[in-house]
MIZAKOL-748316 format. One record per residue (C-alpha): x, y, z. Coordinates in steps of 0.25 Angstrom, whole numbers, plus 2048, in hexadecimal, padded with zeros to 3 digits. Each point is the difference from the previous one (the first is absolute). Layout:
N
+-----+-----+-----+
!  xx !  yy !  zz !
+-----+-----+-----+
!   X !   Y !   Z !
...
+-----+-----+-----+
//
This chain:
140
+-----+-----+-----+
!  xx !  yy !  zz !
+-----+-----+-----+
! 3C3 ! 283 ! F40 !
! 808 ! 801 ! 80D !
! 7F9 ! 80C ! 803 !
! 7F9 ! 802 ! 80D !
! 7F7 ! 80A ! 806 !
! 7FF ! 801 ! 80F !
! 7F5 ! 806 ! 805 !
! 7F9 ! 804 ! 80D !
! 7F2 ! 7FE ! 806 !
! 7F6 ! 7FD ! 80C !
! 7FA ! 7F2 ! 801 !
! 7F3 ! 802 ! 801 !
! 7F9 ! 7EF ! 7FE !
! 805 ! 7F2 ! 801 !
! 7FE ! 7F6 ! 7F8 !
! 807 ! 7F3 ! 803 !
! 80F ! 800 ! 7FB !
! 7FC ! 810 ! 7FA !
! 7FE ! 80E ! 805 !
! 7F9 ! 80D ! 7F8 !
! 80A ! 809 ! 801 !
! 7F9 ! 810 ! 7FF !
! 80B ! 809 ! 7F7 !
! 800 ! 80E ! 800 !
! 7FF ! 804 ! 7F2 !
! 80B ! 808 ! 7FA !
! 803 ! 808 ! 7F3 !
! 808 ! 7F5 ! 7F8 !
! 7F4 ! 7F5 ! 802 !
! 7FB ! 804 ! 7F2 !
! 80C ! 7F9 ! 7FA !
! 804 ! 7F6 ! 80A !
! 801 ! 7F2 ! 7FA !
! 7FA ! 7F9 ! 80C !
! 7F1 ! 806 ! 7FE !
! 7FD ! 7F3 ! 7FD !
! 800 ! 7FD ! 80F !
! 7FC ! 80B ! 805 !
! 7F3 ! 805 ! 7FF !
! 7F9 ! 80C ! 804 !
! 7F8 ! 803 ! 80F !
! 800 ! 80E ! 7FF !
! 804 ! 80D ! 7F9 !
! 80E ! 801 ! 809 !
! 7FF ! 7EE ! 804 !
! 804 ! 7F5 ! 7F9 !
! 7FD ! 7F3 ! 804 !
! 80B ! 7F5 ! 7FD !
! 7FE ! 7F0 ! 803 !
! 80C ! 7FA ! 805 !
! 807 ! 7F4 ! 805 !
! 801 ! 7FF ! 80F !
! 80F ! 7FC ! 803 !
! 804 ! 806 ! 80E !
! 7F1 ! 7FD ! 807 !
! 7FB ! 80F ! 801 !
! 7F3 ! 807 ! 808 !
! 7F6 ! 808 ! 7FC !
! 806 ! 80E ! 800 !
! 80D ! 7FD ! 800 !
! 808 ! 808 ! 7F6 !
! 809 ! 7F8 ! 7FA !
! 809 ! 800 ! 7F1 !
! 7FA ! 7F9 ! 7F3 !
! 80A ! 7F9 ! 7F6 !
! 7FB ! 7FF ! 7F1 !
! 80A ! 7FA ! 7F9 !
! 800 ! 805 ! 7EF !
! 802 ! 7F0 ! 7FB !
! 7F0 ! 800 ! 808 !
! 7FC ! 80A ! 7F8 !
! 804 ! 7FA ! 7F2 !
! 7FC ! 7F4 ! 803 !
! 7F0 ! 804 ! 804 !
! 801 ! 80B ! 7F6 !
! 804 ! 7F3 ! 7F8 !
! 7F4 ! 7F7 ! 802 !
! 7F6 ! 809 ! 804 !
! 800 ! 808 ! 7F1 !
! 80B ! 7F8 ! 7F6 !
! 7FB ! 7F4 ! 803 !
! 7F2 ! 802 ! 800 !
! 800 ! 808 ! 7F4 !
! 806 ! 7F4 ! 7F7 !
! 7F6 ! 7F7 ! 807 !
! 7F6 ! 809 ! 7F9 !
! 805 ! 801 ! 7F4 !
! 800 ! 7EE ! 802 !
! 7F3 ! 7FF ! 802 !
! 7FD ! 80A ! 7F5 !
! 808 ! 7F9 ! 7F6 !
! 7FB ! 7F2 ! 804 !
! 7F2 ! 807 ! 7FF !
! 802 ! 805 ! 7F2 !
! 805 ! 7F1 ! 7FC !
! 7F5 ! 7F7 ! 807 !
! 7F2 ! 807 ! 7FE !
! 7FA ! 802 ! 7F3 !
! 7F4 ! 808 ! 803 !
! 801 ! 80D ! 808 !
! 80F ! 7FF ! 801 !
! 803 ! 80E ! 804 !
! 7F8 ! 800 ! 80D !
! 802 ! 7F1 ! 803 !
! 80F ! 803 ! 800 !
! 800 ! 80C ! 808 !
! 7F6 ! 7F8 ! 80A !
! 80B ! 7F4 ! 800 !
! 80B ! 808 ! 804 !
! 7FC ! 809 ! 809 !
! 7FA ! 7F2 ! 806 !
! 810 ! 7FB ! 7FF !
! 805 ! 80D ! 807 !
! 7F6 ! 7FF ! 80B !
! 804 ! 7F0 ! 803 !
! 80F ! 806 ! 800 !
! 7FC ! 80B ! 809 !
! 7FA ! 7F5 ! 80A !
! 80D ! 7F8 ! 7FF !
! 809 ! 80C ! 802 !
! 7F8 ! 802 ! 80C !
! 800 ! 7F4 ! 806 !
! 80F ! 7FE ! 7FE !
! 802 ! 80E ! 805 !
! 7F9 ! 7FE ! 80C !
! 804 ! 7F2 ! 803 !
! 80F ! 7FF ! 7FB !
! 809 ! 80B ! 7FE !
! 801 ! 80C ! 80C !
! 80C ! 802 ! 7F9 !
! 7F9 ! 80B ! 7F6 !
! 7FA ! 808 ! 80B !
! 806 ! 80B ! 807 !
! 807 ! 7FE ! 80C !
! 7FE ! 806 ! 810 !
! 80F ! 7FF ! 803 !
! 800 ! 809 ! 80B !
! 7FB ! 807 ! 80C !
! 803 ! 80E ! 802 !
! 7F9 ! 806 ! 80B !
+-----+-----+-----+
//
């Protein structure tokens, strides 16, 4: 897990303590493990959210650090974990309600994985930049 993926792009917004970094798209972008952060803005862009180390400006051009233990980890709690908080809340369904017990225990655990998906966010957001990519430098 102490792989690192360095990449390149322009910052094109500000947001507090983070920039939208804009990433030209390249050929091994349909394997990379770090689409998870970065979505697409175009056929040829990508758009990437990242923590704001070095205070950059829009348009600089600058150097984006994900580190692979990031990646694990959000892979981690975005889909392991709220799979098995499903499959909770579908089981604890299946035990508690007698009548209509398939449908009720769906409906309970995706209620459960939506309440997690809050919290994950709230915690992301509020707690850890440690998980988001990283601007680590200026290079223009």
């Amino acid at each position: 897990m102490n792989e690192i993926i360095l990449e390149k792009g322009k910052v094109i917004s500000i947001h507090n303590s983070y920039a939208e970094v804009l990433i030209e798209n390249k050929d091994n972008c349909d394997e990379c493990s770090a689409k998870i952060f970065c979505k697409p803005k175009s056929e040829k862009d990508n758009l990437l959210f990242a923590n704001d180390l070095i205070g950059v400006k829009i348009n600089d051009i600058v150097e984006v650090e994900i580190k692979g233990n990031s990646i694990f980890n959000a892979s981690l709690f975005l889909y392991f974990f709220s799979l098995i908080v499903l499959c909770v809340g579908i089981l604890v369904g299946q035990l508690i309600f007698d009548k209509l017990k398939d449908p009720l225990s769906v409906l309970l655990g995706i209620m459960l994985m939506s309440i997690y998906f809050l919290i994950l966010k709230r915690k992301f957001n509020i707690l850890n930049k440690n998980y988001y990519p990283q601007i680590t430098k200026k290079l223009e």
